[in-house]
PATI-557025 format. One line per field, with one value per residue (C-alpha): x, y, z; residue in one letter; residue number from 1. Coordinates in Angstrom, 3 decimals, padded with zeros to 6 digits, always signed. Layout:
<pts>
c1	[X;...]
c2	[Y;...]
c3	[Z;...]
aa	[a;...]
i	[NUM;...]
</pts>
This chain:
<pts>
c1	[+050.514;+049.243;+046.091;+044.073;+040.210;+038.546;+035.431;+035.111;+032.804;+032.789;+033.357;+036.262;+037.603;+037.566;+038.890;+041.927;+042.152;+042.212;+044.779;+046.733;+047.148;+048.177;+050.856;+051.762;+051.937;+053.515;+056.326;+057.212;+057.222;+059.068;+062.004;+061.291;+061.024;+064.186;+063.330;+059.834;+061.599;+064.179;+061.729;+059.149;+062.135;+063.659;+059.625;+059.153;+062.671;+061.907;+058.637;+060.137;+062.931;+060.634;+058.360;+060.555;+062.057;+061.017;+059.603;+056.416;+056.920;+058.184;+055.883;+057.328;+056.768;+059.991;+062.141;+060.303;+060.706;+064.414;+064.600;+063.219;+065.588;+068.389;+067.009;+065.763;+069.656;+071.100;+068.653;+069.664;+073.285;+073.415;+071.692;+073.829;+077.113;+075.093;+074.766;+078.136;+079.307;+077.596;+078.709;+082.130;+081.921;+080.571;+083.739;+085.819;+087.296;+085.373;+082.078;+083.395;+080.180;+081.960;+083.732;+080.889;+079.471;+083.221;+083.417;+080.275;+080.802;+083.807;+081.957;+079.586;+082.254;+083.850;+080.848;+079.833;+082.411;+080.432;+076.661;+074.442;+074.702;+070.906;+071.439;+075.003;+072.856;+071.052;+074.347;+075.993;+079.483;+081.339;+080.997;+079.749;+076.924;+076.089;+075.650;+073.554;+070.956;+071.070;+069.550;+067.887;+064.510;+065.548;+067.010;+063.440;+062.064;+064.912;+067.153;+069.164;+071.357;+072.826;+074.305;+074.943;+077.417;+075.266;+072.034;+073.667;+074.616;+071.298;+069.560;+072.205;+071.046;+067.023;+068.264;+069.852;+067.174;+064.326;+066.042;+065.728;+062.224;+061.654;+063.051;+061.448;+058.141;+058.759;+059.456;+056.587;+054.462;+055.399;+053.202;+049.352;+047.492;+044.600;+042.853;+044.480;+043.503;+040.666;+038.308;+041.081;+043.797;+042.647;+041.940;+045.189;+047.096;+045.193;+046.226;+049.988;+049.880;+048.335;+051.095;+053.230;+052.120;+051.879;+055.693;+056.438;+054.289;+056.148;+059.635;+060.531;+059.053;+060.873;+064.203;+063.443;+062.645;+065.987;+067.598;+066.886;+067.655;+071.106;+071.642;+071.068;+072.508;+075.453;+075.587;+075.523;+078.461;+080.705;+079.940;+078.657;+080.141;+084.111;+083.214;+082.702;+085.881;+084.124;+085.171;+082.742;+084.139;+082.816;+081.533;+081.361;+079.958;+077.063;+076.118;+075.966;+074.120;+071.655;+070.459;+070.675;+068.278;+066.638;+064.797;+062.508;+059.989;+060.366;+062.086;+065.488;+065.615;+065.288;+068.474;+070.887;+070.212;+071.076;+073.869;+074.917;+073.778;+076.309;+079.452;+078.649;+079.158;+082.473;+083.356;+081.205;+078.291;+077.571;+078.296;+075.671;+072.488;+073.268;+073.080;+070.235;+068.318;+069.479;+068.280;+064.556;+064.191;+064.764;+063.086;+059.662;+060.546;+060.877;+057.119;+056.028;+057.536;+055.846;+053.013;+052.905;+055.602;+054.493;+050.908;+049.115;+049.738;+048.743;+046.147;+047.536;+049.532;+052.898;+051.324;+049.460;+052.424;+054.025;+051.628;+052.244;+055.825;+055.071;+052.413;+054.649;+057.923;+056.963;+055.084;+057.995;+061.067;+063.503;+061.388;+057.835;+059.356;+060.477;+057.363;+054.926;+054.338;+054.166;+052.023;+049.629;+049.633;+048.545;+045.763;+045.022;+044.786;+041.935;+039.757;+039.803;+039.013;+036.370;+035.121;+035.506;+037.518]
c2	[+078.246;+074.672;+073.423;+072.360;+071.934;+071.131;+073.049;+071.272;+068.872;+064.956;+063.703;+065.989;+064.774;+061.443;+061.918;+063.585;+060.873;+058.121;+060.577;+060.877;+057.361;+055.999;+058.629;+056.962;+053.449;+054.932;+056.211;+052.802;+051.392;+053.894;+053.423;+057.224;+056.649;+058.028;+061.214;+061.546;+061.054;+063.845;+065.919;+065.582;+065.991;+069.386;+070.604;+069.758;+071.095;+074.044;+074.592;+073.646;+075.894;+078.370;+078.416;+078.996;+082.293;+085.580;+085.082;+085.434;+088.589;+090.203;+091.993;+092.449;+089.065;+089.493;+089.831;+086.577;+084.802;+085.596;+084.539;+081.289;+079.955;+081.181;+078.733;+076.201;+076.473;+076.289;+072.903;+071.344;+071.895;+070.513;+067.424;+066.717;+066.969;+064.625;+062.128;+062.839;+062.109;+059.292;+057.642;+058.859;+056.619;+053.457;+053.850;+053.986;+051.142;+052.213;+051.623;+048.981;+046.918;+044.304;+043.722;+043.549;+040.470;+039.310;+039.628;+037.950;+035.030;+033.830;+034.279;+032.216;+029.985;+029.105;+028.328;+025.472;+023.272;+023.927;+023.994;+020.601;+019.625;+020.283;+024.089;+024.512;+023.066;+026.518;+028.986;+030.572;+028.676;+032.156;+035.407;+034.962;+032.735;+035.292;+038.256;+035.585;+035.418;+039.243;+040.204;+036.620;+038.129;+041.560;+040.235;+038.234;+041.591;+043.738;+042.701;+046.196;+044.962;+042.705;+046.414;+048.163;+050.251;+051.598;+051.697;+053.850;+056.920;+056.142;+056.628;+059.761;+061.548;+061.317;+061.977;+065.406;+065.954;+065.549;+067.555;+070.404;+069.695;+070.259;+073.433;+074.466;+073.419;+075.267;+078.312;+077.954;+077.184;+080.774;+083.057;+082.906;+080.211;+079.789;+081.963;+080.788;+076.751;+075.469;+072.769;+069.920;+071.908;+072.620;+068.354;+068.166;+070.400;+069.312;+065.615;+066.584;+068.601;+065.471;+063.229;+066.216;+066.027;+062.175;+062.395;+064.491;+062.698;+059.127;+060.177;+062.595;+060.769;+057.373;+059.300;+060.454;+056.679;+055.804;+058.106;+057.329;+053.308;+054.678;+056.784;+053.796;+051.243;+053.158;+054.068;+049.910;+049.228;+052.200;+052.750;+049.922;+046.930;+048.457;+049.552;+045.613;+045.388;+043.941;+045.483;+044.112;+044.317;+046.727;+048.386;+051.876;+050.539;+048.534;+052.084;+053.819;+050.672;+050.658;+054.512;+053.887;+050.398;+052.015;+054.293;+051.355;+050.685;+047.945;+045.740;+047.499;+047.639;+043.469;+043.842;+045.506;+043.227;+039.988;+041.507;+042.983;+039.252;+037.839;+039.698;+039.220;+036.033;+035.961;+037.614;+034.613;+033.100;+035.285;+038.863;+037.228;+036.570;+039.905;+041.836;+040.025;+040.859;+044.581;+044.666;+042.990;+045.681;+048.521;+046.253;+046.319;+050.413;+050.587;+049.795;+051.778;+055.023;+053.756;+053.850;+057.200;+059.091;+057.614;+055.187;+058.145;+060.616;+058.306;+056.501;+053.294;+050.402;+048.630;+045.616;+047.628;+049.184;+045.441;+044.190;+046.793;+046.943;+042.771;+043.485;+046.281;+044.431;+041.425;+043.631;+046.161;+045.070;+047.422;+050.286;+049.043;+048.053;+051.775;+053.269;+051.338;+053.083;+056.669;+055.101;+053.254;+056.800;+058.289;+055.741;+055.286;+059.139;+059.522;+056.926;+058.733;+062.347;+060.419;+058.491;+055.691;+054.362]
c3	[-018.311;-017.345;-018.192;-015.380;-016.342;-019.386;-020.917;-024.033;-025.058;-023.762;-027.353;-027.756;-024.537;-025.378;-028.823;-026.782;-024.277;-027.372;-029.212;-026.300;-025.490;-028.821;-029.166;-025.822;-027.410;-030.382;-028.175;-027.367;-030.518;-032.332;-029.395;-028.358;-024.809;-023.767;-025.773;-023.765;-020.435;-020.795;-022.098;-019.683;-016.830;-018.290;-018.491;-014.990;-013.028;-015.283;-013.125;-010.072;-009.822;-011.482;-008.747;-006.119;-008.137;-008.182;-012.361;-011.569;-010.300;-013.659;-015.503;-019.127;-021.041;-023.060;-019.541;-018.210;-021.313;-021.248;-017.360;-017.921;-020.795;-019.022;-016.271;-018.834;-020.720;-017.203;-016.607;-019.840;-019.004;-015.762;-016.786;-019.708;-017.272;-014.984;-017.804;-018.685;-015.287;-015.069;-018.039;-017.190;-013.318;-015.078;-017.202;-014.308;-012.138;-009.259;-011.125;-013.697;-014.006;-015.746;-012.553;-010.519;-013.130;-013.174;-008.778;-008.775;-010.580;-008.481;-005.426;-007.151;-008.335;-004.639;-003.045;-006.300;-004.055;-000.461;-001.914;-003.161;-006.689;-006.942;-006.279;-008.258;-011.428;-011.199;-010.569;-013.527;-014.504;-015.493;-015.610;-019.319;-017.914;-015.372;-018.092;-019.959;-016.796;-016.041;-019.499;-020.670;-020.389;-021.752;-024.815;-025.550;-026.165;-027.017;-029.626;-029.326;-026.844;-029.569;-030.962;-027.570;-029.505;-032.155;-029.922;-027.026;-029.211;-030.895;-027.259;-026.306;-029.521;-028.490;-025.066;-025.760;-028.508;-025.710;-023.654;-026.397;-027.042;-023.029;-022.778;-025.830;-024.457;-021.296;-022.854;-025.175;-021.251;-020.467;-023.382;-022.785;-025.211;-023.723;-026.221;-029.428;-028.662;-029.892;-028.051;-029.449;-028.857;-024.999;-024.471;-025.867;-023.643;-020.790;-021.584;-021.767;-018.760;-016.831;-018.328;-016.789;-013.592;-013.565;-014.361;-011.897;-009.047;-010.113;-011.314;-008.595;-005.596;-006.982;-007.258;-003.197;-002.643;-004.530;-002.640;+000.392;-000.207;-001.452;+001.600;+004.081;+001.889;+001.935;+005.509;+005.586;+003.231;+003.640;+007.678;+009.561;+007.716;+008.174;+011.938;+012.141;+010.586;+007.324;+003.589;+001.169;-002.764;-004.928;-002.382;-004.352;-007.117;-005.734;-003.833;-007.690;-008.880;-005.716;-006.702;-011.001;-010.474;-007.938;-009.951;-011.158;-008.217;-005.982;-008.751;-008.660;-005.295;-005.845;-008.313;-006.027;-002.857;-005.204;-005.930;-002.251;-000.790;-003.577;-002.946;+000.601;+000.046;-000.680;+003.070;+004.816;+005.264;+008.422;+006.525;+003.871;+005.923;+007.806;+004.628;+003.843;+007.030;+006.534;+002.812;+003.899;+006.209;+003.186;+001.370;+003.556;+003.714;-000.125;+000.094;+002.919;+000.913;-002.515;-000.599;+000.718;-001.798;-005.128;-004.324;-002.400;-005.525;-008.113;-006.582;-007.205;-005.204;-005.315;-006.740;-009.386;-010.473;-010.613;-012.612;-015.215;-015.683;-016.381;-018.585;-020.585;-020.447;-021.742;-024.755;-025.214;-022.948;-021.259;-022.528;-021.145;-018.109;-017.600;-019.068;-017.151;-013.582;-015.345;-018.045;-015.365;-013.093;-016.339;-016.848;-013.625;-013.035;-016.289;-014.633;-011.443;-012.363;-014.629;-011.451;-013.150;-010.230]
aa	[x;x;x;x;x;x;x;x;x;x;x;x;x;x;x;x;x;x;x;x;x;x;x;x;x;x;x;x;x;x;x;x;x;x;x;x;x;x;x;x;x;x;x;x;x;x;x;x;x;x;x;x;x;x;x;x;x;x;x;x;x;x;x;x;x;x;x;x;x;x;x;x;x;x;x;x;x;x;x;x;x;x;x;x;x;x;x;x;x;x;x;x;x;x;x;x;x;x;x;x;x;x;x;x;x;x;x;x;x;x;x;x;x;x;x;x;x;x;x;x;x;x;x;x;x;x;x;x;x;x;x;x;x;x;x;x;x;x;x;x;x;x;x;x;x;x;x;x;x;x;x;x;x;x;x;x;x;x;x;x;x;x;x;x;x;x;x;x;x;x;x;x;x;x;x;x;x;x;x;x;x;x;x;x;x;x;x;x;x;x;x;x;x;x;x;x;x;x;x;x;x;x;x;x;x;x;x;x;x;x;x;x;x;x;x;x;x;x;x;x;x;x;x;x;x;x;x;x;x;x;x;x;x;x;x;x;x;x;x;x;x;x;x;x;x;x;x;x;x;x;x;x;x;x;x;x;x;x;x;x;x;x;x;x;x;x;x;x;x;x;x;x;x;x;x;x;x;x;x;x;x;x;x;x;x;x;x;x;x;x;x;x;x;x;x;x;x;x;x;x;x;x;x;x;x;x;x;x;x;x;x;x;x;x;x;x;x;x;x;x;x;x;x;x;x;x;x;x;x;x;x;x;x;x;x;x;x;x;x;x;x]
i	[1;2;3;4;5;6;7;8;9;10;11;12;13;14;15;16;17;18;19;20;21;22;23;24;25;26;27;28;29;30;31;32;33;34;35;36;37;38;39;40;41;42;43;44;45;46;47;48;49;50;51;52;53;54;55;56;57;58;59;60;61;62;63;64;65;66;67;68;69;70;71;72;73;74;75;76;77;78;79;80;81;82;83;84;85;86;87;88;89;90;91;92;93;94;95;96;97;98;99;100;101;102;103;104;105;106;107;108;109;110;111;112;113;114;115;116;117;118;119;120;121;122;123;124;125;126;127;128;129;130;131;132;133;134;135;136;137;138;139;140;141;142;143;144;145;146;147;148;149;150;151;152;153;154;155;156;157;158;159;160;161;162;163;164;165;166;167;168;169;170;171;172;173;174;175;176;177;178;179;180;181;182;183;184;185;186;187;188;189;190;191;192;193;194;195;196;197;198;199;200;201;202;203;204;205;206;207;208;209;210;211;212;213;214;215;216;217;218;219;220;221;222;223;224;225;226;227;228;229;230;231;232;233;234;235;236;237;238;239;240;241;242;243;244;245;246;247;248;249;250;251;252;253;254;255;256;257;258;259;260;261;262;263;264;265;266;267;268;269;270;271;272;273;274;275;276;277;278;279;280;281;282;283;284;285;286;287;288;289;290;291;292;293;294;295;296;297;298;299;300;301;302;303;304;305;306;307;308;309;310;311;312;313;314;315;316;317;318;319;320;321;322;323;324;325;326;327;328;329;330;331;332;333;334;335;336;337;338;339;340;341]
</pts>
């Protein structure tokens, strides 16, 4: 059962509040983000799909508890094959990343003879160079990149163990503990079922954002473009990259139209400003639908949302830049109910 008011005192609120946030800090520096996230998203579908089922309807407590971790078992699963499929298409040759750098830096390459030496001073000299300028500012702030081996089954293990902890917490969400919380207890819960809905509000309306950039960047590179007779490289790939970058407001939207304006490139110069004109436009409509998907729920604007995922990337890297619009709704979300705001 969510928590959704408070009736303890203002100094145990507070206490909560300054609980809650450094456990939020201390998620970042004890790398535990990725556990958080999958945690928070198993909690959250849990609800989702829970609310549209009949459960609510059943009256024993050990029958509902048994429908919802069949649903919360059935969650987990799917979203470990999604991860698993995932990993399994970046593996592939259709979404070989490593050919997208390598594809990238010859376009680059050819044009060095047709462009001023001013402005081929600036481009990338091989596809080693080019890997060096996608992650410079990443690997400032996070030296696990150096041990991408190690570090990704590190991050796969928190992954799946979040995923447990969600489930676990959703179940626990479905026996009454209302009257077995004290005051702390009840500023606690009401803090983690804010972060909950803050999640929800940010995560799922970015991944309809992303979704819908994918869905008319593809209808660009897989339908429009070879109607014009025009077969951009990679096209596959840079659809799967468009919707994975996507997820990170306004800035991977950025990423993926580089990289579509790049390959591009290497058809003409025409194909290139076209795709460029085509990826403003999403561009401009990336921030109309922050606006009214994501901004309108959490009360806050692209630019404020910007302005945190500097602030928290240049203090934790990858990790803050990920963390910071569901951290700032959070924040942002404490001051309002406090009318502070």
């Amino acid at each position: 059962m969510r928590q959704t008011d408070s009736r303890v005192g203002p100094g145990v609120d507070v206490a909560a509040v300054v609980v809650a946030g450094a456990a939020l800090l201390l998620v970042l520096f004890l790398h535990l983000l990725p556990a958080l996230l999958a945690g928070l998203l198993v909690y959250e579908l849990v609800h989702v799909v829970a609310a549209r089922l009949p459960i609510s309807r059943i009256r024993s407590d050990r029958a509902k508890l048994t429908a919802v971790a069949i649903l919360a078992l059935a969650v987990v699963s799917i979203l470990g094959l999604a991860i698993a499929g995932i990993v399994a298409f970046v593996r592939s040759d259709a979404g070989s990343l490593p050919a997208l750098m390598q594809k990238m830096a010859d376009v680059m390459d050819s044009w060095r003879t047709a462009l001023p030496a001013s402005i081929v001073g600036y481009l990338p000299s091989d596809v080693d160079s080019l890997k060096d300028l996608a992650v410079t500012r990443l690997r400032e702030h996070a030296g696990t990149l150096q041990h991408v081996g190690a570090e990704a089954g590190r991050v796969a293990a928190h992954v799946f163990v979040g995923l447990g902890i969600g489930a676990l917490v959703a179940l626990d969400d479905v026996r009454a503990t209302d009257g077995r919380l004290g005051p702390f207890g009840q500023a606690l819960a009401i803090r983690a079922s804010r972060l909950a809905e803050v999640f929800r509000s940010v995560v799922f309306g970015q991944i309809r954002i992303s979704a819908i950039n994918t869905v008319l960047t593809g209808l660009y590179l897989a339908v429009a473009l070879p109607i014009a007779g025009v077969h951009l490289p990679l096209a596959k790939t840079m659809i799967a990259v468009t919707f994975v970058v996507g997820l990170l407001p306004v800035v991977g939207n950025l990423v993926s139209n580089t990289a579509i304006v790049v390959l591009a490139l290497s058809v003409s110069p025409t194909i290139a400003i076209a795709s460029l004109v085509f990826l403003v436009v999403i561009h401009k409509l990336e921030y109309f639908l922050n606006a009214h998907i994501v901004g309108t729920k959490v009360h806050a604007h692209a630019w404020e949302l910007l302005l945190a995922m500097l602030v928290l990337e240049s203090a934790f890297g990858i990790a803050g830049l990920i963390a910071a619009p569901i951290y700032y709704a959070y924040l942002k979300d404490e001051l309002v109910s406090r009318k502070l705001v």
